[in-house]
PASEBA-1860 file (N, C-alpha, C; in nm, 3 decimals):
! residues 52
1> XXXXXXXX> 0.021/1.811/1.173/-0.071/1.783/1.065/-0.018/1.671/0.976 ~ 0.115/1.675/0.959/0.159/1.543/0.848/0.159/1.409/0.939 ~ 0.139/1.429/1.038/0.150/1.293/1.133/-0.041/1.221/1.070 ~ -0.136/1.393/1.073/-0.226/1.272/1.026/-0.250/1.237/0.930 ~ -0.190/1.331/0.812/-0.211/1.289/0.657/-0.162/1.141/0.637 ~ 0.003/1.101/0.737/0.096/0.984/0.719/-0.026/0.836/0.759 ~ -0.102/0.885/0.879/-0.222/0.795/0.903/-0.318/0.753/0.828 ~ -0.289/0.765/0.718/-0.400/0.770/0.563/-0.322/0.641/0.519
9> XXXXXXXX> -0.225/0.616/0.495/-0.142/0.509/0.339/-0.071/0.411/0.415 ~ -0.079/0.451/0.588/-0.065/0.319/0.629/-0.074/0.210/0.615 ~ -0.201/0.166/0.647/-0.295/0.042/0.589/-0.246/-0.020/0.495 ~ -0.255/0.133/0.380/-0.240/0.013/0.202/-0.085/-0.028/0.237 ~ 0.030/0.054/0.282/0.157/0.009/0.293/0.166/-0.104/0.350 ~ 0.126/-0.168/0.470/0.095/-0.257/0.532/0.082/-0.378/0.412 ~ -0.066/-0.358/0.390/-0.115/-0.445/0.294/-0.018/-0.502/0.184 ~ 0.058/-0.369/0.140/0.125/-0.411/0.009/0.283/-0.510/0.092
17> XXXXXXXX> 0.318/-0.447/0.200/0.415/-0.499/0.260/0.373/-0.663/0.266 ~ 0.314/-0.729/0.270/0.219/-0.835/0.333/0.270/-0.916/0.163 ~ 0.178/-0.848/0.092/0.204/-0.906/-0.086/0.315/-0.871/-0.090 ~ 0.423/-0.783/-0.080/0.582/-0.838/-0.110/0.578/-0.837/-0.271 ~ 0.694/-0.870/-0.300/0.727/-0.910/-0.404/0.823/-0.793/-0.521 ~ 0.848/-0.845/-0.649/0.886/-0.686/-0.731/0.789/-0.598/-0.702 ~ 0.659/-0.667/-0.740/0.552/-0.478/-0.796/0.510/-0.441/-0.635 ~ 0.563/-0.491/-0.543/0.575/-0.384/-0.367/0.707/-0.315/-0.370
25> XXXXXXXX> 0.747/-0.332/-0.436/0.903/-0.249/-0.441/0.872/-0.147/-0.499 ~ 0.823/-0.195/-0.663/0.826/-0.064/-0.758/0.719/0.039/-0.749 ~ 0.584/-0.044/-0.667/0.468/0.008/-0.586/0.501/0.151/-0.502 ~ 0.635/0.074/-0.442/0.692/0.188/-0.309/0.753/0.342/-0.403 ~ 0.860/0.236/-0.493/0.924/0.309/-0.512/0.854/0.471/-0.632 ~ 0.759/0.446/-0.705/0.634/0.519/-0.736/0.565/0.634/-0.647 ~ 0.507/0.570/-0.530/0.494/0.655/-0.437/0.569/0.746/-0.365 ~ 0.718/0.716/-0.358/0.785/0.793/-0.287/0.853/0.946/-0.412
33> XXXXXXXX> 0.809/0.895/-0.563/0.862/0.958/-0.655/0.735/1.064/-0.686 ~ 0.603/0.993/-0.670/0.462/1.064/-0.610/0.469/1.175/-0.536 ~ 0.523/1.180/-0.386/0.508/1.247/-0.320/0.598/1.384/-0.295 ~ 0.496/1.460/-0.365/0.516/1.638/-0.390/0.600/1.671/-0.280 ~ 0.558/1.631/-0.141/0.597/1.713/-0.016/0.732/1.669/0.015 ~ 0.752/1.519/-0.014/0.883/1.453/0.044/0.906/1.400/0.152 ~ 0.815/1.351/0.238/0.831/1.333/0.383/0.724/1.245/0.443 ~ 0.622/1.182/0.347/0.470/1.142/0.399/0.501/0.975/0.352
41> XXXXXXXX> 0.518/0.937/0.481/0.557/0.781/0.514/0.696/0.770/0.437 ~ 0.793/0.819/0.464/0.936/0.793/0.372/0.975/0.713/0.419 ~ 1.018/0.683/0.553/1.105/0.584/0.595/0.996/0.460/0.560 ~ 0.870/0.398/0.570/0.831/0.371/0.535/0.815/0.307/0.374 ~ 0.779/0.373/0.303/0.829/0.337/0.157/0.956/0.234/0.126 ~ 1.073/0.340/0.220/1.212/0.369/0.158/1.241/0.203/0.199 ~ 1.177/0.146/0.309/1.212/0.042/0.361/1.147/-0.096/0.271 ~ 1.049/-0.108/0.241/1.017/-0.157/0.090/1.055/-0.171/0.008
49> XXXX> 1.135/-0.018/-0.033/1.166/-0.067/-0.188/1.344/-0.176/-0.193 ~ 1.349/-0.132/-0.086/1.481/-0.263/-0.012/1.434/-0.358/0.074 ~ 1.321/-0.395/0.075/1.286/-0.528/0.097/1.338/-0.682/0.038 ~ 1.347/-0.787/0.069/1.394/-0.891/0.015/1.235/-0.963/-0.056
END
């Protein structure tokens, strides 16, 4: 089931990955502080907010 919830914020991650910049970092880093469950796109996020 979390495989399809993770299929939801793809996209925008994508998207935001694409725009870059500080506010895709702090974007990420928000969401990952967001997420109640702990586990829904992490590696994902986590890789963003250490983006160059």
């Amino acid at each position: 089931m979390s495989y399809e919830i993770e299929d939801c914020p793809k996209p925008v991650i994508k998207a935001v990955k694409r725009a870059g910049g500080e506010q895709a970092k702090q974007w990420a880093a928000e969401m990952i502080r967001a997420d109640e469950v702990g586990y829904i796109c992490d590696a994902e996020l986590e890789k963003l907010t250490q983006a160059k």
